[in-house]
N, CA, C and O atoms as CSV, one atom per row, in Angstrom:
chain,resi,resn,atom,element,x,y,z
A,1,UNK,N,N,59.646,90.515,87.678
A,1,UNK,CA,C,60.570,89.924,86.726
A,1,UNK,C,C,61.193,91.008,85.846
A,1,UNK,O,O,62.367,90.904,85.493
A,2,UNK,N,N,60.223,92.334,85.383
A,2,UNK,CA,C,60.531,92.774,84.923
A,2,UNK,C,C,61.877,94.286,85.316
A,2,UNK,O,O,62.674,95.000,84.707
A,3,UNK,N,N,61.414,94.069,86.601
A,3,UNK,CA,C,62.363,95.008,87.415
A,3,UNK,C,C,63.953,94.243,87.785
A,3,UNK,O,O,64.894,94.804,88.347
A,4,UNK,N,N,63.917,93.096,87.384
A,4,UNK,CA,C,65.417,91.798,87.720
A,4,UNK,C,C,66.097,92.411,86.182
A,4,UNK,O,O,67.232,92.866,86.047
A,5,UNK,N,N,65.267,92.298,85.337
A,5,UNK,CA,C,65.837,92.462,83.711
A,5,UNK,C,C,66.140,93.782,83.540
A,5,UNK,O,O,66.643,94.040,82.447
A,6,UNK,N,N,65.986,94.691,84.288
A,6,UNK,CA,C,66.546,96.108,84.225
A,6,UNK,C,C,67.347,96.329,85.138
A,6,UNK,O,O,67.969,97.381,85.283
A,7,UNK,N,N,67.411,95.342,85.854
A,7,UNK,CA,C,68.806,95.907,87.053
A,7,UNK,C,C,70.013,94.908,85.974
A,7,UNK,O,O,71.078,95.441,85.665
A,8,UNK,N,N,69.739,93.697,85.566
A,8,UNK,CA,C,70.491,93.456,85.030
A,8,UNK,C,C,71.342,94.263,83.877
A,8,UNK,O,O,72.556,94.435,83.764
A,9,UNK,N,N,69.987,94.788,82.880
A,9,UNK,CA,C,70.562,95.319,81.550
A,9,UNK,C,C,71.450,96.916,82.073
A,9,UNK,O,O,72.214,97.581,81.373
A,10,UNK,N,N,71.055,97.165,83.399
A,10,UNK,CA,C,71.858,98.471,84.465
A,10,UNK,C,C,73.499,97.895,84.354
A,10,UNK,O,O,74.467,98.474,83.861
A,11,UNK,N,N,73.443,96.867,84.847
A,11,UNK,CA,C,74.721,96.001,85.356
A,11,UNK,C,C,75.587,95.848,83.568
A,11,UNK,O,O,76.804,96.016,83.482
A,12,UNK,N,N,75.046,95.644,82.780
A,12,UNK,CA,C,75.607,95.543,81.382
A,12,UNK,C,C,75.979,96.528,81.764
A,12,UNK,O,O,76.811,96.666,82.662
A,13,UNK,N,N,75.281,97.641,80.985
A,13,UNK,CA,C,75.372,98.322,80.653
A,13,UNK,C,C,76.980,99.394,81.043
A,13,UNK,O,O,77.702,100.096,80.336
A,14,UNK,N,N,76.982,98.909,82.983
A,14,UNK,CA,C,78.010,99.539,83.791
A,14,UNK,C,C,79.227,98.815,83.112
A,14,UNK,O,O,80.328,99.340,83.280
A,15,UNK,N,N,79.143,97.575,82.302
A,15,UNK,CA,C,80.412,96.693,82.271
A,15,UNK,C,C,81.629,97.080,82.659
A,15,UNK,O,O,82.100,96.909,83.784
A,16,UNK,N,N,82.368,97.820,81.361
A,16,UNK,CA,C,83.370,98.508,81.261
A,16,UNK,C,C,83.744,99.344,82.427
A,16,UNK,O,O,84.953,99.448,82.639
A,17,UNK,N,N,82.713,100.117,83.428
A,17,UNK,CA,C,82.921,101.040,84.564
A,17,UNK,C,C,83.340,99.816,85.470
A,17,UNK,O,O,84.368,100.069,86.098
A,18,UNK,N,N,82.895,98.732,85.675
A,18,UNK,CA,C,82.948,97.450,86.486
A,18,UNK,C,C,84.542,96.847,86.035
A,18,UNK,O,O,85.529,96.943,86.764
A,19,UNK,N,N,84.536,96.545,85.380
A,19,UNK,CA,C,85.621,96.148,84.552
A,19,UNK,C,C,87.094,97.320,85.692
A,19,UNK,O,O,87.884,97.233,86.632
A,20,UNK,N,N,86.796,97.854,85.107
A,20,UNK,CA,C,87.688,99.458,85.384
A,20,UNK,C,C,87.725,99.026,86.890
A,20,UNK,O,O,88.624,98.254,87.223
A,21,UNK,N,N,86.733,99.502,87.924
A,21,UNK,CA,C,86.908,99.475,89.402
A,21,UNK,C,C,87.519,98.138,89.706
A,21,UNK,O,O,88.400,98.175,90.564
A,22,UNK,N,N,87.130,96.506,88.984
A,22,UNK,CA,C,88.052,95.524,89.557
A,22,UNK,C,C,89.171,95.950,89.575
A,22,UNK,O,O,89.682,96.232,90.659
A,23,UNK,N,N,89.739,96.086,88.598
A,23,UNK,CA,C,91.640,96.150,88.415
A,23,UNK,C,C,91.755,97.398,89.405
A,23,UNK,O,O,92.907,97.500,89.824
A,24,UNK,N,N,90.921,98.340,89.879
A,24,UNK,CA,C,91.519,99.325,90.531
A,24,UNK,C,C,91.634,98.914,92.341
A,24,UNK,O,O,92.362,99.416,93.197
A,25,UNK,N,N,90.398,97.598,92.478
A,25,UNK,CA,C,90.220,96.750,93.542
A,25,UNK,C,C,91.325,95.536,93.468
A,25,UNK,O,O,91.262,94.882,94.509
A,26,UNK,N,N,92.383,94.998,92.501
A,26,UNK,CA,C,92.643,94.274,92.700
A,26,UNK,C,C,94.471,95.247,93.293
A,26,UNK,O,O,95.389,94.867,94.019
A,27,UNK,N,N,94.286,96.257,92.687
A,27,UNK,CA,C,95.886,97.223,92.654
A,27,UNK,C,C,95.457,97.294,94.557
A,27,UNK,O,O,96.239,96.750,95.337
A,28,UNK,N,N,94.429,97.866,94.993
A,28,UNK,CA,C,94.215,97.916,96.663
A,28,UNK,C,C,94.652,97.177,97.524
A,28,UNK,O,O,95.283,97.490,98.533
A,29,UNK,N,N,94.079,95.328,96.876
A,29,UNK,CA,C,93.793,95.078,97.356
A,29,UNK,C,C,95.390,94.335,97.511
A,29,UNK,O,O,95.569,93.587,98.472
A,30,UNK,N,N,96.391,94.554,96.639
A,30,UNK,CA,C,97.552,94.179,96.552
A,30,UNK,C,C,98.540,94.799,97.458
A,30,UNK,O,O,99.610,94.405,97.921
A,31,UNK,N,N,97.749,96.061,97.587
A,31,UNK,CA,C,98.646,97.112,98.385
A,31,UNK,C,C,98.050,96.955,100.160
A,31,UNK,O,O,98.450,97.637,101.103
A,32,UNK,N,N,96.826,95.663,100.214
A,32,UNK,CA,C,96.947,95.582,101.671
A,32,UNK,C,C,98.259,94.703,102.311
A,32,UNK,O,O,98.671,93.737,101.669
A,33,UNK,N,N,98.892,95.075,103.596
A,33,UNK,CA,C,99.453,94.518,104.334
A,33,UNK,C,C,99.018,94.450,106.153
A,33,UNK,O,O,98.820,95.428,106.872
A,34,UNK,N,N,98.966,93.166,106.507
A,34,UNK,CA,C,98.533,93.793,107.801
A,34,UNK,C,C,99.246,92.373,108.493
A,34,UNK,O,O,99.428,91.360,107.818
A,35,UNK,N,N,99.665,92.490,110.149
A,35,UNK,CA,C,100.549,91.975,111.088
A,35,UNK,C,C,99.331,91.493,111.498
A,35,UNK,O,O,98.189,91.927,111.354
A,36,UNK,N,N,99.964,90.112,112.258
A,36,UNK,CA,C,99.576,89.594,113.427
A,36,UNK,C,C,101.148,88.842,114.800
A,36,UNK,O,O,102.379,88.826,114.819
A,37,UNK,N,N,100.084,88.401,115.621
A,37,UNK,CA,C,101.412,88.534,116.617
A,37,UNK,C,C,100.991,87.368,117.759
A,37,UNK,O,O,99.876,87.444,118.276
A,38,UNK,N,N,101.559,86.707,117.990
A,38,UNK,CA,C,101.196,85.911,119.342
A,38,UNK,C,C,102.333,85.692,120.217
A,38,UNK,O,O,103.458,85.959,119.793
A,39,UNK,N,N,102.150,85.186,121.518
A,39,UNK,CA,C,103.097,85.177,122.686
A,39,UNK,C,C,103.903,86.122,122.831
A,39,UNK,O,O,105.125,86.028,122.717
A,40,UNK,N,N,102.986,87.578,123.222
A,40,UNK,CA,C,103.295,88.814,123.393
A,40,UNK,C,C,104.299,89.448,122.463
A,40,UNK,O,O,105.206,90.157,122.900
A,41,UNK,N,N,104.126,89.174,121.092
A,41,UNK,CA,C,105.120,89.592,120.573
A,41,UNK,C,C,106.416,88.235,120.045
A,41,UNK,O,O,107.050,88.346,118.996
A,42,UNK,N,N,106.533,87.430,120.695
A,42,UNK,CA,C,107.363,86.720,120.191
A,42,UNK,C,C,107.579,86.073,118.700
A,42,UNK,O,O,108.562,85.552,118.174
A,43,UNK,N,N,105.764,86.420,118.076
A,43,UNK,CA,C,106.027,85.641,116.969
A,43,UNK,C,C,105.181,86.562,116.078
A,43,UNK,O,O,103.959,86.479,115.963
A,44,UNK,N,N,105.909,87.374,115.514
A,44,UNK,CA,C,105.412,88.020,114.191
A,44,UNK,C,C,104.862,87.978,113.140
A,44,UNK,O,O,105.769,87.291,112.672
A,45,UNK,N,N,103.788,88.146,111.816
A,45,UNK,CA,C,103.306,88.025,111.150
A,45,UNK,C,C,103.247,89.044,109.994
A,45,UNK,O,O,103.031,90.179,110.421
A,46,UNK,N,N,103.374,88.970,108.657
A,46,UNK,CA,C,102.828,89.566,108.382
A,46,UNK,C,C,101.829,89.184,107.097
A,46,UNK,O,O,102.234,88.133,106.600
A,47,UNK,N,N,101.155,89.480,106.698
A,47,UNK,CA,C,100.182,89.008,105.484
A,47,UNK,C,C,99.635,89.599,104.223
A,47,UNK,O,O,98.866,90.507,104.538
A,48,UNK,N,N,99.721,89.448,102.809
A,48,UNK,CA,C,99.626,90.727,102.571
A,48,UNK,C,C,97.653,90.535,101.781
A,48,UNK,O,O,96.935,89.783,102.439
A,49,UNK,N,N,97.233,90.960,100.967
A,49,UNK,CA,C,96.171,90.816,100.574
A,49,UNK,C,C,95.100,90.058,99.862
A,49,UNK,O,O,93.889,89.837,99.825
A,50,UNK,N,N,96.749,89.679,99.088
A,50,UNK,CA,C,96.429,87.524,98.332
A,50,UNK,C,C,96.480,86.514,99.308
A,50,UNK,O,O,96.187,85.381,98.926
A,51,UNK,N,N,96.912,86.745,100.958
A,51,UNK,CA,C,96.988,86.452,102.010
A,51,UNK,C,C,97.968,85.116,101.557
A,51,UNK,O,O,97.645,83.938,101.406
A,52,UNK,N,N,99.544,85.912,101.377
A,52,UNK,CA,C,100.673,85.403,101.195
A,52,UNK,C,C,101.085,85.813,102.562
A,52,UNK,O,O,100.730,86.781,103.234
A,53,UNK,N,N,102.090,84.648,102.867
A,53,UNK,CA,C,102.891,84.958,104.267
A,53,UNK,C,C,103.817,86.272,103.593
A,53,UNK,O,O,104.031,85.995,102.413
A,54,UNK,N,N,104.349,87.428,103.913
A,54,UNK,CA,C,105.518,88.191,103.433
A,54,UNK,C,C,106.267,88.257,104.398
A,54,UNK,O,O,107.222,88.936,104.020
A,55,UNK,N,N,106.431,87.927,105.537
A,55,UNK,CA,C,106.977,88.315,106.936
A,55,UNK,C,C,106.820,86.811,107.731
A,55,UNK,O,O,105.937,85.997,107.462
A,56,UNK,N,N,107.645,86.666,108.545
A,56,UNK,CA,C,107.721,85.990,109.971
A,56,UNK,C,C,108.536,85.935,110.848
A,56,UNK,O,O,109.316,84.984,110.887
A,57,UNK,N,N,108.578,87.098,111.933
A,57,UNK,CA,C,109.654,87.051,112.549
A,57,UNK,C,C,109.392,86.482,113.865
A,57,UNK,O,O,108.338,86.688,114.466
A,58,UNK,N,N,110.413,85.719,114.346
A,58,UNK,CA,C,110.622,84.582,115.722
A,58,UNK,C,C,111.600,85.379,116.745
A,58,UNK,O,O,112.758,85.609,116.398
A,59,UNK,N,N,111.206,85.717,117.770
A,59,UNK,CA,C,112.373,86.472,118.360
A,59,UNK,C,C,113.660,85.731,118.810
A,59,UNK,O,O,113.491,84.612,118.327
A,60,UNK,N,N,114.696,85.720,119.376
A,60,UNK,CA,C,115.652,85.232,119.798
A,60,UNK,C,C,115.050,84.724,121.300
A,60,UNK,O,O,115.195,83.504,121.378
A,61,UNK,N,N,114.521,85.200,122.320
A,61,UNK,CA,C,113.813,84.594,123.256
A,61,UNK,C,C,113.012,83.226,123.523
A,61,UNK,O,O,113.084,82.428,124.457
A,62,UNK,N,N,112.122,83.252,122.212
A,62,UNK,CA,C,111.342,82.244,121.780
A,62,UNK,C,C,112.526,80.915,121.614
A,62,UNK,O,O,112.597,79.928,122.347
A,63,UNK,N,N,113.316,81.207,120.539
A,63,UNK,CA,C,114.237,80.646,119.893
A,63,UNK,C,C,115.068,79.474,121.041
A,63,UNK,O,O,115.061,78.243,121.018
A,64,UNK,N,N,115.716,80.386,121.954
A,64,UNK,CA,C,116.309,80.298,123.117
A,64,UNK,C,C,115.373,78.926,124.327
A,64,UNK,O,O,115.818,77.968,124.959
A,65,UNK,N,N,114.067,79.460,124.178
A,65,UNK,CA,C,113.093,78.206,124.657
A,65,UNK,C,C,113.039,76.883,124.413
A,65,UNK,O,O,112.275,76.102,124.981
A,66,UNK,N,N,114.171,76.492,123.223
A,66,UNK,CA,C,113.844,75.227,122.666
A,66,UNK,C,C,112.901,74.293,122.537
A,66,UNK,O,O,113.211,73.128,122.291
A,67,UNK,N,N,111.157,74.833,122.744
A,67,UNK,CA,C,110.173,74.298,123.047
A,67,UNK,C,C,109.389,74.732,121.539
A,67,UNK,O,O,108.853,75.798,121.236
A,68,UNK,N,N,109.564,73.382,120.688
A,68,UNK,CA,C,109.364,72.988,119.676
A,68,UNK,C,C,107.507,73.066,119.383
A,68,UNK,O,O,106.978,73.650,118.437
A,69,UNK,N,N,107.032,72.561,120.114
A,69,UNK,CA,C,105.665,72.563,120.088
A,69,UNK,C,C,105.005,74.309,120.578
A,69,UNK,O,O,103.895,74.775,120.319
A,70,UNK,N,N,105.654,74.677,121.009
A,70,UNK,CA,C,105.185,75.919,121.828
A,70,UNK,C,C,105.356,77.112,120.191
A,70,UNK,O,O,104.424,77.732,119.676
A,71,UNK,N,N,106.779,77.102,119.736
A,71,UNK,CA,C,106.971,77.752,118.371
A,71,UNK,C,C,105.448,77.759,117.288
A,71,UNK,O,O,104.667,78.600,116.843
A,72,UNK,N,N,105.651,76.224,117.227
A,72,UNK,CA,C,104.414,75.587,116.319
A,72,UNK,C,C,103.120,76.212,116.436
A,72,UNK,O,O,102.366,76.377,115.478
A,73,UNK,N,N,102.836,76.611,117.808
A,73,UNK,CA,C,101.323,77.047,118.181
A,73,UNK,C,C,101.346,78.576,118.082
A,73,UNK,O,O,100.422,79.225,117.590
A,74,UNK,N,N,102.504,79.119,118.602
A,74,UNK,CA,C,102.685,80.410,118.469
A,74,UNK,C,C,102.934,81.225,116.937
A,74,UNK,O,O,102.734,82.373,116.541
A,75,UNK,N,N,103.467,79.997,116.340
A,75,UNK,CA,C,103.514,80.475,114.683
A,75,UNK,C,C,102.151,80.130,113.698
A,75,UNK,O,O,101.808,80.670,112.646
A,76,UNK,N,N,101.593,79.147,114.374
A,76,UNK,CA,C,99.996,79.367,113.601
A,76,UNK,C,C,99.359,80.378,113.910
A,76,UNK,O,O,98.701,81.078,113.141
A,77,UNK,N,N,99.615,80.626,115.856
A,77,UNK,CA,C,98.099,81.243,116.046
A,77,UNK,C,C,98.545,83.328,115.410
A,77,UNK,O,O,97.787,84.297,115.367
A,78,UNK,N,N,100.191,83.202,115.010
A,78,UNK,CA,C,100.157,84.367,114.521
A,78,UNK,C,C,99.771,84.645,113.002
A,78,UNK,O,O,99.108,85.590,112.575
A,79,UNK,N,N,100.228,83.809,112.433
A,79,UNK,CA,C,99.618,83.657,110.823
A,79,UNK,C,C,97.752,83.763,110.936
A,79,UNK,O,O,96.931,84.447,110.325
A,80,UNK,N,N,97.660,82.966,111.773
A,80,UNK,CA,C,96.156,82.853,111.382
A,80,UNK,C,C,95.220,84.526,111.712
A,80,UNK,O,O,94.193,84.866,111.124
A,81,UNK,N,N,95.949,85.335,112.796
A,81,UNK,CA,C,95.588,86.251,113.059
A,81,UNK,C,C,95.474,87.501,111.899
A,81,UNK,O,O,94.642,88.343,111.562
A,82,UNK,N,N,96.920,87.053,111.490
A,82,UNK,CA,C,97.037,88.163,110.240
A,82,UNK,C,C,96.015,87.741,109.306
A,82,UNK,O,O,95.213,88.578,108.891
A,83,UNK,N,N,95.949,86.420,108.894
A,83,UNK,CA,C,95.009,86.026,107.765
A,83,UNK,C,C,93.543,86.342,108.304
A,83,UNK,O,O,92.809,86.620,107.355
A,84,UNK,N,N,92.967,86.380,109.386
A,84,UNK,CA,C,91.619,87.036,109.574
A,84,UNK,C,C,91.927,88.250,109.428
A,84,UNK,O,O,90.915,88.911,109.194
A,85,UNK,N,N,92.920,88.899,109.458
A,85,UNK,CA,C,92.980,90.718,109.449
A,85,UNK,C,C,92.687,90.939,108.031
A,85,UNK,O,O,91.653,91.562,107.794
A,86,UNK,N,N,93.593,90.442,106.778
A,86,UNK,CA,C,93.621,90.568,105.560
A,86,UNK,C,C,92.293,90.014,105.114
A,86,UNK,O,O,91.501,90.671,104.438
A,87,UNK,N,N,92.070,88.704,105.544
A,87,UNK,CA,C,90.686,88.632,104.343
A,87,UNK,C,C,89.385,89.915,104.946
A,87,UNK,O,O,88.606,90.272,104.062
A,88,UNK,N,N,89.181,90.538,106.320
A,88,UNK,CA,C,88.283,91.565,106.827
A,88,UNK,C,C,88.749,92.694,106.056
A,88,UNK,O,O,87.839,93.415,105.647
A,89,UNK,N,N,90.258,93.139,105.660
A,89,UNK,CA,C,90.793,94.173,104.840
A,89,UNK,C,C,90.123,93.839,103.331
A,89,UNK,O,O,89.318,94.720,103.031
A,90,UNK,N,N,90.190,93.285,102.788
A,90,UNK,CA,C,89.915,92.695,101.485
A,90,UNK,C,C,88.270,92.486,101.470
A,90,UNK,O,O,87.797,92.441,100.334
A,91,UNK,N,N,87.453,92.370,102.418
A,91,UNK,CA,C,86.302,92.583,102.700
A,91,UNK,C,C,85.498,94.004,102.521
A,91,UNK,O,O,84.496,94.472,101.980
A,92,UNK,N,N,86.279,94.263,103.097
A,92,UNK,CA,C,86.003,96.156,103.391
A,92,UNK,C,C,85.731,97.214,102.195
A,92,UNK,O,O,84.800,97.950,101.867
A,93,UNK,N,N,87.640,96.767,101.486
A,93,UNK,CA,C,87.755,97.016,100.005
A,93,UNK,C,C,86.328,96.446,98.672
A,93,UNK,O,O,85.723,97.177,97.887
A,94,UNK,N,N,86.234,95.448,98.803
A,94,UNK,CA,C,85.538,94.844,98.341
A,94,UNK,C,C,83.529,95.090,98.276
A,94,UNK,O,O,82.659,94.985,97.412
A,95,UNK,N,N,83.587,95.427,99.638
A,95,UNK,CA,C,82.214,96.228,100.003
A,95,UNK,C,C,81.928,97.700,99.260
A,95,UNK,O,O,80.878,98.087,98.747
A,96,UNK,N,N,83.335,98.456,99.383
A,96,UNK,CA,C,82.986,99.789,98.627
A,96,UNK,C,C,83.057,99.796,97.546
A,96,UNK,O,O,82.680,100.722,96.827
A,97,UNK,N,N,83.514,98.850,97.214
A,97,UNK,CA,C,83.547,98.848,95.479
A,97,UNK,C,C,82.216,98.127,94.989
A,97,UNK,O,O,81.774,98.484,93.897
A,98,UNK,N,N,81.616,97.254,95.623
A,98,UNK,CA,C,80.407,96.701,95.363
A,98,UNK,C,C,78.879,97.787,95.654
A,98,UNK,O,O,77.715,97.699,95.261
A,99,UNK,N,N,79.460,98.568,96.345
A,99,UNK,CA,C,78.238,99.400,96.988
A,99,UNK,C,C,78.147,100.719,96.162
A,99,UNK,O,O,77.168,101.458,96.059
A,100,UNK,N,N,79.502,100.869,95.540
A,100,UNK,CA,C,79.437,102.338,94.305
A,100,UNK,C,C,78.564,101.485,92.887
A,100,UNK,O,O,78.281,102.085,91.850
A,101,UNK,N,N,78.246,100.032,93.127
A,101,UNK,CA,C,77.215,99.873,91.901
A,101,UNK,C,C,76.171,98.955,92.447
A,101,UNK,O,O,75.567,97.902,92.243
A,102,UNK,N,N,76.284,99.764,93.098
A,102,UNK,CA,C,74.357,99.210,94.289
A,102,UNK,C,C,74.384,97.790,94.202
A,102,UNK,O,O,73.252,97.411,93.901
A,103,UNK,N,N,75.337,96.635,94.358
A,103,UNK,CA,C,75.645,95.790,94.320
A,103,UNK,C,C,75.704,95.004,95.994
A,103,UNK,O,O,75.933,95.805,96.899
A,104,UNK,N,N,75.543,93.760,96.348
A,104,UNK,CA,C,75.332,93.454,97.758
A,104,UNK,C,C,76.709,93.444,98.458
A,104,UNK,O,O,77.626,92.999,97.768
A,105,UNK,N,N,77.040,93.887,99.801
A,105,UNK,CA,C,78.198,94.142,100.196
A,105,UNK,C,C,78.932,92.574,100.557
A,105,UNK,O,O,79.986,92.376,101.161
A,106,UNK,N,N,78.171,91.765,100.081
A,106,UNK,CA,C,78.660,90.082,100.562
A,106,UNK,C,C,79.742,89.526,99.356
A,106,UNK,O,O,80.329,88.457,99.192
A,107,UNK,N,N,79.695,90.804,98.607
A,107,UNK,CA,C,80.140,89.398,96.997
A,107,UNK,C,C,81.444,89.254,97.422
A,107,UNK,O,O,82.263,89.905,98.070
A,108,UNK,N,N,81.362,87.966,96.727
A,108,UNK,CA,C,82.848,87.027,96.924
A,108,UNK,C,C,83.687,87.558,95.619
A,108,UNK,O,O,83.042,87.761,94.590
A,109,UNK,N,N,85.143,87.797,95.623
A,109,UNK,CA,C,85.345,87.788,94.210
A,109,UNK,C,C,85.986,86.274,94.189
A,109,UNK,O,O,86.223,85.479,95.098
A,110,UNK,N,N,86.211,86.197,92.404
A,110,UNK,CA,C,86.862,84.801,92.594
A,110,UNK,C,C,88.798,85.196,92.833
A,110,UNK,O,O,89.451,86.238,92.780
A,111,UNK,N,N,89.105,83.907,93.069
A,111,UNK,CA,C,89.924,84.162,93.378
A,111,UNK,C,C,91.397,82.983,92.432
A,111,UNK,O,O,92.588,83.153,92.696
């Protein structure tokens, strides 16, 4: 018990250093961008680290297909790709910043 109350009063103590590395984790984590892509390319993605759409490009090929349902599947399954890329990016970030204060590499931040 008494070794929980000194990692804690550790963790005070870091506040301000903690404090400091979020905002320097949240500037990172702003500056991730990462693509996804389905039907070889036809349907572009991009995502950025708040895992906002910033991008979606549809090629003229696709377009040309007039196959309405086919777009639909090809435009989720590219969003969704990017959005597993970004939240594993934002993971990553998130691990080294948790691990420079001996902290578990799982934490969630809020969001």
């Amino acid at each position: 018990m008494l070794e929980k109350l000194g990692q804690i009063a550790s963790l005070m103590k870091n506040l301000p250093k903690m404090q400091e590395e979020m905002g320097k984790l949240q500037a990172r984590i702003a500056q991730i961008a990462v693509d996804g892509d389905a039907g070889g390319g036809m349907v572009k993605t991009k995502v950025n680290g708040h895992m906002e759409i910033v991008a979606c490009v549809i090629s003229d090929e696709l377009m040309k297909m007039n196959d309405k349902e086919l777009l639909e599947d090809l435009v989720r399954a590219a969003v969704n790709q990017a959005i597993q890329k970004a939240k594993q990016a934002v993971a990553e970030e998130t691990a080294k910043m948790a691990s420079g204060f001996g902290l578990p590499g799982g934490m969630q931040l809020p969001s």
